[in-house]
C-alpha positions as CSV (number, residue, x, y, z in Angstrom):
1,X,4.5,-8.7,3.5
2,X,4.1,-6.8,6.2
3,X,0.1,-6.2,5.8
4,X,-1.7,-9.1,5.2
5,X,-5.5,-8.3,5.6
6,X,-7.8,-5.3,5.9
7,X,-11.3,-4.5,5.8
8,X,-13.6,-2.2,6.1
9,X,-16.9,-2.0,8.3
10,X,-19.9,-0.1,9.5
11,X,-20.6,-2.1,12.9
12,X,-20.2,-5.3,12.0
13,X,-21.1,-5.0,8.5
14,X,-18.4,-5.9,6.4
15,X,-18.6,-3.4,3.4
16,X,-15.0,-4.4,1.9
17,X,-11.9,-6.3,2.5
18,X,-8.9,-7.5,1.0
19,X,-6.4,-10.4,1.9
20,X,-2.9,-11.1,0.5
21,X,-2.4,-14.8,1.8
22,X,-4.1,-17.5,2.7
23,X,-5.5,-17.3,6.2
24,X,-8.8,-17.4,8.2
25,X,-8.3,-13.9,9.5
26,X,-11.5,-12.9,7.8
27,X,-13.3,-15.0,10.6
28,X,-11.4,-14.0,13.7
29,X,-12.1,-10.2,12.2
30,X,-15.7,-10.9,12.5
31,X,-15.7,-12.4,16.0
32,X,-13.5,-8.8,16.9
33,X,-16.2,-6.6,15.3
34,X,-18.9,-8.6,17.4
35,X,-17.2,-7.8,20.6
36,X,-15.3,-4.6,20.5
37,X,-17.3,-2.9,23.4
38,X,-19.5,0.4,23.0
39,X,-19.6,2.3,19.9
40,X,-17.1,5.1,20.6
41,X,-14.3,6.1,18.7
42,X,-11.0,3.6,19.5
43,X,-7.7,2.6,18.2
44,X,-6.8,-0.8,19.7
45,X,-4.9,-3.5,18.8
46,X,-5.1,-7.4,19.3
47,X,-2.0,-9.9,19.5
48,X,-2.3,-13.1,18.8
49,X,0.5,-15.1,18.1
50,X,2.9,-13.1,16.1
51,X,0.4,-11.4,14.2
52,X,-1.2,-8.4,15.1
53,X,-4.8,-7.1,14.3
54,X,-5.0,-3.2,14.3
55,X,-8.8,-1.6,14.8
56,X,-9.7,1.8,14.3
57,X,-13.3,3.4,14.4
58,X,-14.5,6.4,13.6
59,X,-17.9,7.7,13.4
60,X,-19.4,4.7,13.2
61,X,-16.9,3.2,10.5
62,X,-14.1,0.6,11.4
63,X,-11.7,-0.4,9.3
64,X,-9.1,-3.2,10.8
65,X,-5.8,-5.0,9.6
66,X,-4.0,-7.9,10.2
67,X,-0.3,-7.3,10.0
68,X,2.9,-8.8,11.1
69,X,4.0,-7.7,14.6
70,X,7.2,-6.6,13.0
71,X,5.6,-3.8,11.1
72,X,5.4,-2.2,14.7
73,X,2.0,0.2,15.1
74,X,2.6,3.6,13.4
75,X,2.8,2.3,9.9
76,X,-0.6,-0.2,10.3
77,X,-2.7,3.1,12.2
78,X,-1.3,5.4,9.4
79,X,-2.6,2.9,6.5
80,X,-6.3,2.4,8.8
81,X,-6.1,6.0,8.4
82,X,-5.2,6.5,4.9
83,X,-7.9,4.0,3.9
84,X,-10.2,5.5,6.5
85,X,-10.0,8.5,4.3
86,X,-9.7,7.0,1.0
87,X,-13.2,5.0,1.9
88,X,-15.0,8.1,3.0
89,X,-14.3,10.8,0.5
90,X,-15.3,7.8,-2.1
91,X,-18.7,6.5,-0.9
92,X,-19.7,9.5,1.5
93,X,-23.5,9.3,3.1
94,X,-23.9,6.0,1.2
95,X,-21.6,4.4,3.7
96,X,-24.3,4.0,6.5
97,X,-27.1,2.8,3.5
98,X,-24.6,0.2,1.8
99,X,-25.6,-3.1,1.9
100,X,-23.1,-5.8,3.3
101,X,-20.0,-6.0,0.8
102,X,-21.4,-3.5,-1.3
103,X,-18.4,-2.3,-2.2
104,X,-16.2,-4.7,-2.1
105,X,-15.6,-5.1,-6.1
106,X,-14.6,-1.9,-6.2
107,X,-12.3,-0.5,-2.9
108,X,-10.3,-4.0,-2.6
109,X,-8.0,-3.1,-5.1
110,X,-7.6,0.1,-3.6
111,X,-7.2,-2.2,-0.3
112,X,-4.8,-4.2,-2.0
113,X,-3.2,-0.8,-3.7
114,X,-2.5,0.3,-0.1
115,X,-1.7,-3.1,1.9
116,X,1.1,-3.3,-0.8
117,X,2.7,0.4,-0.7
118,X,2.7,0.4,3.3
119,X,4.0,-3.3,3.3
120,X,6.8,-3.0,0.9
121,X,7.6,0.8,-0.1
122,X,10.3,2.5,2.2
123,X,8.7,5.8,1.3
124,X,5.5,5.2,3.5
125,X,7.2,4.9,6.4
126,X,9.7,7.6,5.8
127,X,6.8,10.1,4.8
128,X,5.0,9.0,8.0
129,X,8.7,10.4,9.4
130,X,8.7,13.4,8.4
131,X,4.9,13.7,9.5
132,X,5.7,12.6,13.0
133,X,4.2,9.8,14.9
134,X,0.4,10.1,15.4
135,X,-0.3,10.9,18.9
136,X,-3.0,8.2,19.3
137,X,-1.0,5.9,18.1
138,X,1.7,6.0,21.4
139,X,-1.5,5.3,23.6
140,X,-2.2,2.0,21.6
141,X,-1.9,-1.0,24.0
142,X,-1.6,-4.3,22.3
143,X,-3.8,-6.9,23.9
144,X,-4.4,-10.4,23.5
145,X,-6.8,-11.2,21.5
146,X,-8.2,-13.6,24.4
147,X,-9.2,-10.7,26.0
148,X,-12.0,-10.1,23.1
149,X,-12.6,-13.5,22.1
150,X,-13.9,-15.2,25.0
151,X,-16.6,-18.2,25.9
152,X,-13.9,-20.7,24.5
153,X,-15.1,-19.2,20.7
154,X,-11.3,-18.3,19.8
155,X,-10.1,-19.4,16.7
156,X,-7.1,-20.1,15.9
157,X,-5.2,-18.0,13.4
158,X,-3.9,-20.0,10.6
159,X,-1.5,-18.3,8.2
160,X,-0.1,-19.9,5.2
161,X,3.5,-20.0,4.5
162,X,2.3,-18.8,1.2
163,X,2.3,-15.1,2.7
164,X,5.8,-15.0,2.4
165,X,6.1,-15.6,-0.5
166,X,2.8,-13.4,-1.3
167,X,5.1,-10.4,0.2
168,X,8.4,-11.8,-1.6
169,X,6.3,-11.4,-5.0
170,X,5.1,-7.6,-4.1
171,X,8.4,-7.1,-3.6
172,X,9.9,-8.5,-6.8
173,X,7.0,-7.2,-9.0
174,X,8.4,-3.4,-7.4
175,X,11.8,-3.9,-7.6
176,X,11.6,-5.2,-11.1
177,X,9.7,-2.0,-12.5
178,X,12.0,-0.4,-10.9
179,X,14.8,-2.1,-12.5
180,X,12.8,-1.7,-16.1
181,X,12.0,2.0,-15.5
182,X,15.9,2.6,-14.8
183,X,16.9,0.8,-17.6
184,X,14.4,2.7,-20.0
185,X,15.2,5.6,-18.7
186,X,18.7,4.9,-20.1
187,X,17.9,3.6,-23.5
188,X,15.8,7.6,-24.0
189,X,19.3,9.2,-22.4
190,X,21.2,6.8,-25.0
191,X,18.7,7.4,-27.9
192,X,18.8,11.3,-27.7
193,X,22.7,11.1,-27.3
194,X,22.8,9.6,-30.3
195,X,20.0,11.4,-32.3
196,X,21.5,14.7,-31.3
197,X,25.2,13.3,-32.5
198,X,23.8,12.6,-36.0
199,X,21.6,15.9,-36.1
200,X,25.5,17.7,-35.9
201,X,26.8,14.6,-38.7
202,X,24.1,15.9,-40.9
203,X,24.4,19.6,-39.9
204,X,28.4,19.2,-40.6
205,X,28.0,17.4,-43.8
206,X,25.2,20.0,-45.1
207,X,27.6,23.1,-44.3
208,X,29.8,21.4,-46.4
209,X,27.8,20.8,-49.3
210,X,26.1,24.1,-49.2
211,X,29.1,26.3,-49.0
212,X,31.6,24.2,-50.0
213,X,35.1,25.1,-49.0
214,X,37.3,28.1,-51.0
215,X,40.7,26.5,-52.0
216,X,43.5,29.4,-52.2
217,X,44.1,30.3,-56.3
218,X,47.7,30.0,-57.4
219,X,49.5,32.7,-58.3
220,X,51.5,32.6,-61.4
């Protein structure tokens, strides 16, 4: 899976997050909201290992991922955008009132909604395509997270193997509605093949019946 964590934040209030493996990137996340200097806007990214974590604030709001450095940057910024959104146009003005995980029961499925269709659905990325690449996003320069967790504080990021096969299971959940929406799909196209054949049986048989058929009289 190519997303493996997100949250959301005002400051470093955590109001939401989500995580699809086993992994203490919760805790490195906090040490980055701590430290990301000054409160204006940024996109930034952290490296650490090969995992990357991807920050974007706006307004006041943060919302951050940890994803695999594979996944690149333009598909991580476009889901911290998408969520961005999402979380806004859901809470509104309560956002900068909310207590700490206030909304956490609710927007982590919608986390975990999101982490899974920009991880594992070809369509995000192709969309994101057709959109073009975000302009910010080619300014992004990946440092190490060193830079931003400093004093001899850094953790070190554990992930579980598990993640793989958290990502293989998104992937085989997907593939296998897929696989049971085709094959529906094809019982209906079957079913009304067949229901249409006996409508014309029936129609046939009734013409038959109700008009019955003329033999020729002999002529003596």
């Amino acid at each position: 899976m190519a997303i493996l964590y997100a949250l959301v934040a005002r400051g470093s209030v955590m109001l939401a997050e989500f995580t699809a493996a086993s992994t203490n990137a919760s805790a490195i996340a906090r040490q980055i909201l701590d430290k990301i200097p000054g409160d204006n806007d940024i996109n930034v990214s952290y490296s650490q290992d090969r995992y990357i974590f991807h920050v974007k604030r706006t307004d006041g709001l943060t919302v951050l991922c940890m994803a695999d450095e594979s996944a690149g940057r333009r598909i991580p910024f476009t889901f911290l955008e998408d969520i961005h959104q999402r979380f806004v146009r859901t809470y509104g003005r309560a956002i900068f009132s909310a207590l700490p995980y206030g909304m956490n029961d609710e927007f982590s499925r919608v986390l975990s909604q999101q982490m899974e269709y920009y991880s594992s659905d070809p369509n995000a990325d192709r969309i994101n395509r057709l959109k073009g690449e975000m302009g910010q996003v080619r300014n992004v320069m990946i440092e190490n997270i060193d830079k931003v967790l400093e004093r001899g504080d850094r953790l070190e990021l554990l992930v579980d193997k598990t993640a793989n096969m958290q990502g293989n299971t998104f992937r085989f959940r997907k593939q296998t509605r897929r696989l049971r929406n085709t094959v529906w799909w094809r019982n209906v196209k079957l079913t009304g093949a067949l229901i249409i054949l006996i409508l014309i049986i029936i129609y046939v048989v009734l013409a038959f019946v109700c008009h019955g058929i003329t033999l020729p009289t002999c002529i003596k």
